[in-house]
N, C-alpha and C positions, 0 to 999 in steps of 0.2 A: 041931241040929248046931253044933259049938262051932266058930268061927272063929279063928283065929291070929293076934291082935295083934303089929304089927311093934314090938320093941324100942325100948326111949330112945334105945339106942345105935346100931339102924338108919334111926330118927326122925333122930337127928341128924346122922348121916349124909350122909341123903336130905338132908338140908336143908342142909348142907355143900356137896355136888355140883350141887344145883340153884343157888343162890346163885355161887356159882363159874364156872358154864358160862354163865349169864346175864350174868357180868359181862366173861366173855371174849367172849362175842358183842355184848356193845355194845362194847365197845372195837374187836375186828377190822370192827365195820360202820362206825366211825367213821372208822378209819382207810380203809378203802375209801373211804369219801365223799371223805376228806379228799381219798386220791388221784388219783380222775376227778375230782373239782372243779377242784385245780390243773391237771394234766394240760389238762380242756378248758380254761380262762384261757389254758393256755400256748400251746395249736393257734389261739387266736384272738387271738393278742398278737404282732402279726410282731418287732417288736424282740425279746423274751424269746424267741421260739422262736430266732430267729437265732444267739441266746446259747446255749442248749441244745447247738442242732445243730453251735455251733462247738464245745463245752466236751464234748461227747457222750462220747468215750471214760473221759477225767476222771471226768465225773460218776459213769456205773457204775463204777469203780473207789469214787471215794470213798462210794458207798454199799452194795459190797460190805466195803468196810472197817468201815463203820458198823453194818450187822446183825449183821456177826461179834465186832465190838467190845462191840454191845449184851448177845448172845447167850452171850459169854462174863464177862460182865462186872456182869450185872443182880443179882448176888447182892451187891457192894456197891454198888448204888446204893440212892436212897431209893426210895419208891413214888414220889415225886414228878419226881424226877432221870427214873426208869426213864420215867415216861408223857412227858417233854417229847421224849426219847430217841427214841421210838416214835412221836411225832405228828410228828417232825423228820423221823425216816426215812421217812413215809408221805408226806410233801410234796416230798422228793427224790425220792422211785419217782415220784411224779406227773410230775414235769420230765424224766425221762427215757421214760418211755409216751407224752409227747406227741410223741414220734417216731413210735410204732408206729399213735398214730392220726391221725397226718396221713398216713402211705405207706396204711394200707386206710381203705377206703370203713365208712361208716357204720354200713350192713345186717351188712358182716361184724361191725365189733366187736359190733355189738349181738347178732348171732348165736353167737359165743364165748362171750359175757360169760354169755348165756342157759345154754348149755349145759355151761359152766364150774360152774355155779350149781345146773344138774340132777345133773351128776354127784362134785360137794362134797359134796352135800347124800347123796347115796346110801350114796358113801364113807365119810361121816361117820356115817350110821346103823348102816352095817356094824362100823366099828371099835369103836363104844360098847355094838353090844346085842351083837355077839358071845363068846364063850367062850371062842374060841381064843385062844391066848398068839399076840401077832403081835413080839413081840420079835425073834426071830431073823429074822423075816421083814422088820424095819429096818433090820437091821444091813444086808441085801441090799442093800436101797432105799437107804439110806446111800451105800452105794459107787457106786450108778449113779448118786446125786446128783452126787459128788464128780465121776466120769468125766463126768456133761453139763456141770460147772461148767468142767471145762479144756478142754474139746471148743470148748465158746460161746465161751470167750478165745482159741482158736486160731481158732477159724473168723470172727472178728471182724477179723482181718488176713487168712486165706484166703479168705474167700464164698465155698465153694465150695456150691453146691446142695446135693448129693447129702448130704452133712453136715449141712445148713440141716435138711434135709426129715427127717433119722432122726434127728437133736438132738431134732428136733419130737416125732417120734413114741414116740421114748422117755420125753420129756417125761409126756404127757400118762399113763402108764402109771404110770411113778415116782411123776407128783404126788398122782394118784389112791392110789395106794398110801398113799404118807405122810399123805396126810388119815385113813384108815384106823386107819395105824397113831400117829398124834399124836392122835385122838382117844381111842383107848383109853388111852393114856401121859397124857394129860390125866383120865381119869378115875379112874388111879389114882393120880396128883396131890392128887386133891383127895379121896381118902382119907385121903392122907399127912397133909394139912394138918387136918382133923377128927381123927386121930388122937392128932397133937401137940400137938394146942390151939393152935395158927398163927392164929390168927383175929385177929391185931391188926391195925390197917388199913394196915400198912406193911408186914408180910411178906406178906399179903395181895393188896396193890395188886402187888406186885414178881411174884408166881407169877403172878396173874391179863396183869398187860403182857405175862410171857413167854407165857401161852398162848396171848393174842391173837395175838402178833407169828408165834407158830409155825404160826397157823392162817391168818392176814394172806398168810403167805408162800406155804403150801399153794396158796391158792387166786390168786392174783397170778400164779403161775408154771404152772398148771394154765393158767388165761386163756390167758396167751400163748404159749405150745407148743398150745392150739386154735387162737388166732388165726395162727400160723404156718403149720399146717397147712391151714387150711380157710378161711381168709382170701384175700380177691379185695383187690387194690391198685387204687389211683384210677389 
């Protein structure tokens, strides 16, 4: 019985995507590191947290400015501009987390982090082996980003609980979602890039920073809409 050799052009492909997705997962784990690394420094550094915690609203601000800046903007940067870009903002997410792990206890983050990490990891299988077109099912996810993004800056001058608690739990739905759906948009990414012959290591490097940074953010904000919800405070 004669067997089906896969094409040069699905050889190359294959080897386009795998290349790709390997290179977006060392970058996104790197910047993770980067970020609980500084983060703990910061929880065990009383001067610099003091700094944090006085600078605190600032800070989210200037690093909402900074991913949206990167995000809109990585297509002229270099590959190299884009990665310093990305390691910048991984070390500022860290100085602002070192808030949310000094208010809970240890068990919880480490409990989050865990189950952040199960259910990325699922999402992420869903969006890449499935079939289904999940485009219009982003544009959804899209807009409830949007609405938890002005929800959290209102409720950041209100506290009010009841808001805290369904911020939370929309969170974790929406982010689940978009790991979903940015990994299927990452893998027809890096058809694009096979397609066009993109393979030089500067437009290369600049798709691979955005993938990371979009999967970086996935699971960052997955984390903490679990840690809000199911999170015990010291």
């Amino acid at each position: 019985m004669q067997t089906l050799r896969p094409s040069p052009y699905e050889l190359s492909r294959e080897r386009t995507e795998l290349s790709f997705f390997n290179q977006v997962y060392v970058w996104m784990a790197i910047g993770l590191a980067l970020t609980g690394a500084v983060a703990f420094f910061t929880v065990h550094n009383e001067a610099l947290f003091q700094m944090v915690a006085q600078w605190y609203m600032p800070l989210i601000l200037l690093e909402l400015g900074v991913v949206l800046g990167l995000s809109f903007l990585i297509g002229k940067l270099s590959g190299a501009q884009a990665t310093a870009a990305f390691v910048g903002y991984a070390a500022l997410n860290g100085l602002v987390l070192s808030v949310l792990l000094a208010i809970y206890t240890q068990a919880s983050v480490a409990s989050a982090f865990f189950t952040a990490s199960g259910m990325f990891a699922a999402a992420g299988a869903y969006g890449y082996f499935t079939k289904r077109d999940l485009s219009g099912f982003g544009r959804f996810l899209f807009m409830g980003l949007v609405g938890i993004l002005i929800a959290s800056l209102i409720n950041l001058f209100w506290q009010n609980s009841a808001m805290h608690w369904t911020i939370s739990v929309l969170g974790v739905f929406i982010f689940a979602g978009l790991t979903a759906y940015d990994h299927q948009k990452l893998r027809e990414m890096s058809y694009a890039i096979d397609s066009m012959g993109a393979q030089d290591s500067n437009n290369m490097r600049r798709m691979v920073i955005l993938g990371a940074l979009t999967l970086y953010l996935d699971f960052i904000n997955l984390f903490i809409s679990l840690l809000r919800l199911m999170g015990e405070r010291r």
